[in-house]
KESE-444718 format. One line per 3 residues: their letters; for each residue x, y, z of N, C-alpha, C, CB. Coordinates in steps of 0.2 Angstrom, whole numbers. Atoms other than C-alpha are relative to their C-alpha. Last residue first. Glycine has a CB too. Layout:
A) X/Y/Z/X/Y/Z/X/Y/Z/X/Y/Z ~ ...
This chain:
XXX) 3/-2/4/362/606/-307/3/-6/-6/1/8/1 ~ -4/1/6/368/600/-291/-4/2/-4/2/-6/-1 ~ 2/3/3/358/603/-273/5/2/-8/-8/0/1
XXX) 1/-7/9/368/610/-262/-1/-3/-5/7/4/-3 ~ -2/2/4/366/597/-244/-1/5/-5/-2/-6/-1 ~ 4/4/1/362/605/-226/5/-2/-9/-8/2/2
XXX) 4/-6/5/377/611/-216/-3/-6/-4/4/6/-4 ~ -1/-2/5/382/598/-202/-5/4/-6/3/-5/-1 ~ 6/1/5/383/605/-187/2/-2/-7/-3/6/0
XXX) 2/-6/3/398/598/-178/-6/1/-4/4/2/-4 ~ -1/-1/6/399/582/-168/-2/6/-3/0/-4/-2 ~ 4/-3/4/401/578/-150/2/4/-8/-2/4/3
XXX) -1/-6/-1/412/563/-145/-4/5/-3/4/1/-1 ~ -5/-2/6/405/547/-145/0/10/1/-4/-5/-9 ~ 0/7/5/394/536/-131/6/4/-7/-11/-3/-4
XXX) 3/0/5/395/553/-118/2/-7/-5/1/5/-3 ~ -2/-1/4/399/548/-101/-4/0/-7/4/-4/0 ~ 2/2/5/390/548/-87/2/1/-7/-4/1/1
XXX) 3/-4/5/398/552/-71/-1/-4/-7/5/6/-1 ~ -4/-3/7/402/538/-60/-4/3/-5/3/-5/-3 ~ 3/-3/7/393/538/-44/4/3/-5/-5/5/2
XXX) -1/-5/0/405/530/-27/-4/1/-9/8/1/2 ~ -5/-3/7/403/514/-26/-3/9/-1/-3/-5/-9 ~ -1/-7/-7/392/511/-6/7/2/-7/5/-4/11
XXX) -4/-4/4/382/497/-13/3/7/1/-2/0/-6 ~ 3/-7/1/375/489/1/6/2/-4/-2/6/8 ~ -7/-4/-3/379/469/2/-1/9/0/9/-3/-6
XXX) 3/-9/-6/361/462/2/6/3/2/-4/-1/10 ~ -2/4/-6/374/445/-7/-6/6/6/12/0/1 ~ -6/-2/-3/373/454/-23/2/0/9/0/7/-3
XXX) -6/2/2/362/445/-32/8/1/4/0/2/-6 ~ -6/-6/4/350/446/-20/6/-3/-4/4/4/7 ~ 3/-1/8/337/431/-16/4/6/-2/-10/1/-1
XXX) 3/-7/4/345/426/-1/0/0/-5/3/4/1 ~ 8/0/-1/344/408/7/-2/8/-4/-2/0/10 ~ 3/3/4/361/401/-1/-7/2/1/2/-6/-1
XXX) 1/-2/6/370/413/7/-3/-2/-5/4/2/-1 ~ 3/-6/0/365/409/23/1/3/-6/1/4/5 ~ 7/-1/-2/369/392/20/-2/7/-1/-1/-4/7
XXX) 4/1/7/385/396/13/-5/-2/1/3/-5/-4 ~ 0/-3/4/391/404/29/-4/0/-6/4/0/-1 ~ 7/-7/-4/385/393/39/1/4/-4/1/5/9
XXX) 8/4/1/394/379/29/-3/4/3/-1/-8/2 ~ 4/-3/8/409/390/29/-4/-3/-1/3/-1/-6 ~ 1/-7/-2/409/390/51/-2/2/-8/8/4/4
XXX) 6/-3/-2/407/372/50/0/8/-1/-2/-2/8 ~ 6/4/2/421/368/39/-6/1/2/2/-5/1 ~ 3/-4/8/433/379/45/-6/-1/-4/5/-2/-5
XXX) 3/-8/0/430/375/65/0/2/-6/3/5/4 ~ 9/-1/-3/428/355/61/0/7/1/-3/-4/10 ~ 4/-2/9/446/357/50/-5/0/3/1/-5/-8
XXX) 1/-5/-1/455/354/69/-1/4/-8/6/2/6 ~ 6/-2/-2/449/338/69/1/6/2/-2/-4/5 ~ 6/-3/4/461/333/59/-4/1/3/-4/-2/-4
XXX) -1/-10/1/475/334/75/-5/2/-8/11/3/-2 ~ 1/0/9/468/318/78/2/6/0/-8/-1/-4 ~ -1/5/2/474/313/99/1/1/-9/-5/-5/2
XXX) 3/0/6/473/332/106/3/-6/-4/-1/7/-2 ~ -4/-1/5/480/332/125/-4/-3/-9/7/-6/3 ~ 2/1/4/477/336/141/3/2/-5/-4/1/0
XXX) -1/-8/7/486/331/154/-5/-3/-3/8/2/-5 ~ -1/1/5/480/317/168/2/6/-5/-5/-4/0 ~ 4/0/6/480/324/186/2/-4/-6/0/5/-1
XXX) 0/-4/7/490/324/200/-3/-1/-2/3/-1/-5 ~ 3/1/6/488/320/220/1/3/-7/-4/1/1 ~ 2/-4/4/501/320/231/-4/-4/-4/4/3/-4
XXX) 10/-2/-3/501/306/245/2/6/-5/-3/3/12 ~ 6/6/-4/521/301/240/-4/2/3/2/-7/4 ~ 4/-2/-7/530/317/230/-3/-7/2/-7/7/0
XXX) -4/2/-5/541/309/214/-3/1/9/6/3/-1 ~ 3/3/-3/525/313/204/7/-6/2/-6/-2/-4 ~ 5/2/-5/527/328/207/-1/-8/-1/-7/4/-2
XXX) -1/-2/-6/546/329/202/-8/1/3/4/6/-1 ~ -4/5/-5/543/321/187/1/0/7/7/0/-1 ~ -6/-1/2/530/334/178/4/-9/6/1/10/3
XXX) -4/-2/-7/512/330/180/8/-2/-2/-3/-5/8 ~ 0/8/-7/503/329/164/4/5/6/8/-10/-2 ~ -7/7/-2/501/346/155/-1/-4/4/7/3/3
XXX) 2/10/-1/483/354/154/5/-4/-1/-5/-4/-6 ~ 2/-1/-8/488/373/153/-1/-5/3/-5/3/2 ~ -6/-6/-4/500/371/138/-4/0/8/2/11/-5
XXX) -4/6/-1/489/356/132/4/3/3/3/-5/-7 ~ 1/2/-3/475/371/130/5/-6/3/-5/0/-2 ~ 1/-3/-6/485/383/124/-4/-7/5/-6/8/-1
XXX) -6/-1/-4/491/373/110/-1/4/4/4/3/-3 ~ -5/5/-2/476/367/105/5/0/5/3/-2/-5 ~ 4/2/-9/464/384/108/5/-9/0/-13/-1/-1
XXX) 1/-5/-10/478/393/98/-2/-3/3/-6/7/2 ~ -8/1/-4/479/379/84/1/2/4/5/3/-2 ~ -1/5/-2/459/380/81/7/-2/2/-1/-4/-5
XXX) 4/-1/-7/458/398/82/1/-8/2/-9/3/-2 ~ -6/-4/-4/471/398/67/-4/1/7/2/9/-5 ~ -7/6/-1/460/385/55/6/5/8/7/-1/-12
XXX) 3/2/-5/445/399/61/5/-5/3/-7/-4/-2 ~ 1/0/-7/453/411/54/-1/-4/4/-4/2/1 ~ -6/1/-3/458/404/38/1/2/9/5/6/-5
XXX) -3/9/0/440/397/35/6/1/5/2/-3/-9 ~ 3/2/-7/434/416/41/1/-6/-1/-8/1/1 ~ -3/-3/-6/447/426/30/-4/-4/4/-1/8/1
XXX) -6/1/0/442/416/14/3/1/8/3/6/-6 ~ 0/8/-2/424/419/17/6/-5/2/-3/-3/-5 ~ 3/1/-7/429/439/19/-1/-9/2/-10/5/-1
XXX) -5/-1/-6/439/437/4/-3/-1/5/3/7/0 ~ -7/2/1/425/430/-6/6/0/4/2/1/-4 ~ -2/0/5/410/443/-2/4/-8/0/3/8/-1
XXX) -1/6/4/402/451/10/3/0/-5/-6/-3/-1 ~ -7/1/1/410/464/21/-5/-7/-3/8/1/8 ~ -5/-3/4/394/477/23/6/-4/-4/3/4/6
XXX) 1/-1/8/382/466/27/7/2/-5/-6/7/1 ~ -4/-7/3/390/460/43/-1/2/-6/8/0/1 ~ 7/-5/-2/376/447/47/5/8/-2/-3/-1/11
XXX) 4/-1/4/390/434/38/-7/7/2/-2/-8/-2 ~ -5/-6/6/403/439/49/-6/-2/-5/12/-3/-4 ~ -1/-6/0/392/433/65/3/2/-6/3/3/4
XXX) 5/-3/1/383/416/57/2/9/2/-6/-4/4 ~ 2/-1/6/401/410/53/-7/4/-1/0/-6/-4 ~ -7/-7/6/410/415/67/-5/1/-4/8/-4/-4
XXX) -1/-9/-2/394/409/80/3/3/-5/4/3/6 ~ 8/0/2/394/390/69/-2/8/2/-4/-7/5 ~ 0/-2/6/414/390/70/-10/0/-2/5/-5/-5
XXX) -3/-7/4/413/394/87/-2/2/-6/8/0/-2 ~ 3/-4/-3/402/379/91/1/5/-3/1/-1/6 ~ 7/-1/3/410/368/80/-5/3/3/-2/-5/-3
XXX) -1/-1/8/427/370/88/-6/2/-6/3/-7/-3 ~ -1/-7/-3/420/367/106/1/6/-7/7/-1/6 ~ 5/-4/-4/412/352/102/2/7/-1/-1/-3/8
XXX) 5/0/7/428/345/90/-7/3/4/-1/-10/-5 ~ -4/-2/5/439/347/106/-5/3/-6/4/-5/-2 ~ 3/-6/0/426/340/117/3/3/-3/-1/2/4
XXX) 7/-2/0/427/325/107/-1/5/3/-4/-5/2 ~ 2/1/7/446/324/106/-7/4/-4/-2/-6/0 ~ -5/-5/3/448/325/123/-1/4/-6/4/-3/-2
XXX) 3/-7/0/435/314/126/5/6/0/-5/0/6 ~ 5/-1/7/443/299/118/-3/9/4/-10/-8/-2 ~ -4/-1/5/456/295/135/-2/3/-8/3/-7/-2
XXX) -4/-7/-2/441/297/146/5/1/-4/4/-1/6 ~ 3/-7/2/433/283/135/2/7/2/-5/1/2 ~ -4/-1/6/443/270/140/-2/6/-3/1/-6/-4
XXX) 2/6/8/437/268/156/4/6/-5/-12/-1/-3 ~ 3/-5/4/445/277/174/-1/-5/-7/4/7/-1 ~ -4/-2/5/452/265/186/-6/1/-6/5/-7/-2
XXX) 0/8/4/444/268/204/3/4/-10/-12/-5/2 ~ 5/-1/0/441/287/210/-1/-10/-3/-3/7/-5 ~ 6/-4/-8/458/291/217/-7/-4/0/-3/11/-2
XXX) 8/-5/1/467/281/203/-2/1/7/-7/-5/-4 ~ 5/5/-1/486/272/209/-6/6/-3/-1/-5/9 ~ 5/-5/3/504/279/204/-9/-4/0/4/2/-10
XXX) 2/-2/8/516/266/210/-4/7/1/-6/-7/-2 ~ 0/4/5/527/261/224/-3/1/-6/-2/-5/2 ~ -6/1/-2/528/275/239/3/-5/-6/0/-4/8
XXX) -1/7/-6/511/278/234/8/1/-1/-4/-10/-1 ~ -8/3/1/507/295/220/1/-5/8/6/9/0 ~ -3/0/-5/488/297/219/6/-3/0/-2/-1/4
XXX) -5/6/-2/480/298/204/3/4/6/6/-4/-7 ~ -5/-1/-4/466/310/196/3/-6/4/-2/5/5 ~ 0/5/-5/456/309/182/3/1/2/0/-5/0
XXX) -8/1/-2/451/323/168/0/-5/7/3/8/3 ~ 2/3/-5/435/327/158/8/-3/4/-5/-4/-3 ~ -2/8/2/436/339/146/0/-1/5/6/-4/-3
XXX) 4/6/1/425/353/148/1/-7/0/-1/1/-6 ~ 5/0/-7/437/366/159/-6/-6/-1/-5/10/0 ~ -2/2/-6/451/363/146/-5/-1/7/4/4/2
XXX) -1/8/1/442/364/131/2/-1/4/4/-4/-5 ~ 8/4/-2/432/380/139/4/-5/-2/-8/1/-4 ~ 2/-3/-6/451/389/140/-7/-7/3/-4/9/-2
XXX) -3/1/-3/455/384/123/1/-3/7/2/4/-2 ~ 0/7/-1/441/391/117/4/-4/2/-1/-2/-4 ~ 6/4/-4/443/405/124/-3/-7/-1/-6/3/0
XXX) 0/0/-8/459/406/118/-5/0/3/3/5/3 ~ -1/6/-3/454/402/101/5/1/6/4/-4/-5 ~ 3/5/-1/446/418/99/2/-7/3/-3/0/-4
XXX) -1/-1/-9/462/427/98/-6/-3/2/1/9/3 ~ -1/4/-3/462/418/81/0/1/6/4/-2/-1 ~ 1/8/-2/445/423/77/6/-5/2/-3/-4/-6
XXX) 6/-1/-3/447/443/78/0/-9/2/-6/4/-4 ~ -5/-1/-7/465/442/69/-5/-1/4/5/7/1 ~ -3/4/-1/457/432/54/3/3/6/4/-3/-5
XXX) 6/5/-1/441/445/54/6/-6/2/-5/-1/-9 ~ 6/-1/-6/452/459/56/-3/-5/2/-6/4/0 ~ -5/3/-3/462/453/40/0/0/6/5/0/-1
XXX) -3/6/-1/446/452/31/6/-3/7/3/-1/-9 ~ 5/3/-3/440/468/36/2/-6/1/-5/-1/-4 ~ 1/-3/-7/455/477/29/-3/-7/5/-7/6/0
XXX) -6/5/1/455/467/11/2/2/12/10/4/-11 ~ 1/6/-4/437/470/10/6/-2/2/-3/-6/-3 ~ 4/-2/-4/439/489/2/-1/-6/7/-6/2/-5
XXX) -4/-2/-4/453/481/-8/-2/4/4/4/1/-1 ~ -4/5/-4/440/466/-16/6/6/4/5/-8/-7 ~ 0/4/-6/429/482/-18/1/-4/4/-1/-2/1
XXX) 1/-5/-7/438/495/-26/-2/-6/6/-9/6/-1 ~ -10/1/-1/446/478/-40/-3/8/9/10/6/-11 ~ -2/6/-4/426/475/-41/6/0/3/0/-5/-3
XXX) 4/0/-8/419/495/-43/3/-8/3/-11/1/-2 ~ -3/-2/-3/433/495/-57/-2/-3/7/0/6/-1 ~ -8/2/-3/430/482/-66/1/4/5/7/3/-6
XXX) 3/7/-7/410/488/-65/8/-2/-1/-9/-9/-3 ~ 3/-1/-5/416/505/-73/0/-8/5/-8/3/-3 ~ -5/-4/-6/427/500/-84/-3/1/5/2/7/-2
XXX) -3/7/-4/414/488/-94/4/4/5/5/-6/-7 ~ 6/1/-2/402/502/-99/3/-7/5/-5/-2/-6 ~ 3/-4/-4/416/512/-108/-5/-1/6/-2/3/-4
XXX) -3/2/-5/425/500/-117/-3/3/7/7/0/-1 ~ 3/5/-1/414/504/-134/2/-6/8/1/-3/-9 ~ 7/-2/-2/419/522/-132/-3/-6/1/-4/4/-5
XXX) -3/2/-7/438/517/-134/-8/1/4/7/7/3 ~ -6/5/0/442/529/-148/-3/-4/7/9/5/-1 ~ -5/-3/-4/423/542/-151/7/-6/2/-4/1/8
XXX) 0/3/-9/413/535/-165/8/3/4/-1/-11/0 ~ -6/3/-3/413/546/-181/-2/-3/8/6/6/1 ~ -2/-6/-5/397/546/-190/6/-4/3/-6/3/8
XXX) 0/1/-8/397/533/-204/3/5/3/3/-6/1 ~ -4/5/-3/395/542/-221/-1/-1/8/8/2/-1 ~ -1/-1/-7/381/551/-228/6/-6/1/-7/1/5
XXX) -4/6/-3/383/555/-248/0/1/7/8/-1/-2 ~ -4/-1/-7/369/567/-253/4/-7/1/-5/3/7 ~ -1/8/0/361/567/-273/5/3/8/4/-6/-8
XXX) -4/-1/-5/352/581/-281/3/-7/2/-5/5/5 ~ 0/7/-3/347/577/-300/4/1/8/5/-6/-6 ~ -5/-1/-5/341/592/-309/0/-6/5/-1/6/4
């Protein structure tokens, strides 16, 4: 008597072999629109920033005053060097990479909102803090208009006014180089971001299968 069993391959479930990859797709498309908030907090938070900065670039720079004569416009303090004209500028870019050195060390301590977007959001930020505290600040630091310095014995001032307008890439630039520094000191792969994915049930690898009865030996 010669018994003899044929086993064939068990059925695998349709789609079972995708099953492992779904999950982490998901948990990334959850989390770039879990960040997508944050992020745009984060760029409305730093341009209203650039009114204080704005504020301090005016109070920092340095300014010179003239007195209106019957004939010319003369200096109060004798004639101011050529450097008054530069510090503008310079405290500009000071004030710029200050911010962006706080921006980038606060959003990065926000565990929660690391990531890409979030870094995204603090460059675009900061470029948008830089325009605010420009344009505010030249808006409060205007020269003197015509009509003052038609007055004789008034005193005016010098406006202020931003010579390079690159130099308002010092706040993106320092603020993502803090960034990337601190993220280049942590040994986590995942930035110490807290995983906050919701626990996906465990799937079976292939659907269950019937008993199968044992073999009838052949005669």
């Amino acid at each position: 008597m010669h018994s003899s069993t044929s086993t064939g391959p068990l059925p695998v479930a349709p789609g079972a072999g995708g099953l492992a990859a779904r999950p982490a797709r998901a948990a990334g498309l959850r989390d770039a629109r879990a960040d997508l908030r944050p992020a745009l907090l984060t760029v409305l938070a730093l341009a209203t920033s650039g009114l204080l900065a704005g504020g301090l670039w005016l109070w920092l720079a340095p300014r010179a005053e003239y007195r209106v004569t019957a004939d010319d416009v003369v200096p109060v303090d004798g004639a101011p060097s050529a450097e008054l004209f530069m510090a503008d500028d310079g405290v500009f870019i000071c004030v710029l990479a200050g911010l962006g050195l706080v921006a980038g060390a606060a959003v990065w301590l926000v565990r929660r909102w690391r990531g890409p977007l979030v870094l995204t959001a603090l460059a675009t930020g900061m470029l948008a803090a830089g325009v605010v505290a420009w344009q505010l600040g030249e808006w409060l630091g205007a020269g003197p208009t015509e009509q003052e310095l038609s007055e004789v014995g008034a005193t005016v001032t010098t406006g202020l006014g931003l010579g390079a307008s690159a130099a308002l890439a010092v706040g993106p630039f320092v603020a993502v180089l803090t960034y990337l520094v601190a993220a280049s000191l942590t040994t986590e792969e995942d930035l110490g971001r807290p995983d906050e994915a919701e626990p996906v049930a465990e799937r079976p690898s292939a659907l269950p299968l019937p008993p199968v009865p044992p073999p009838v030996p052949r005669s």
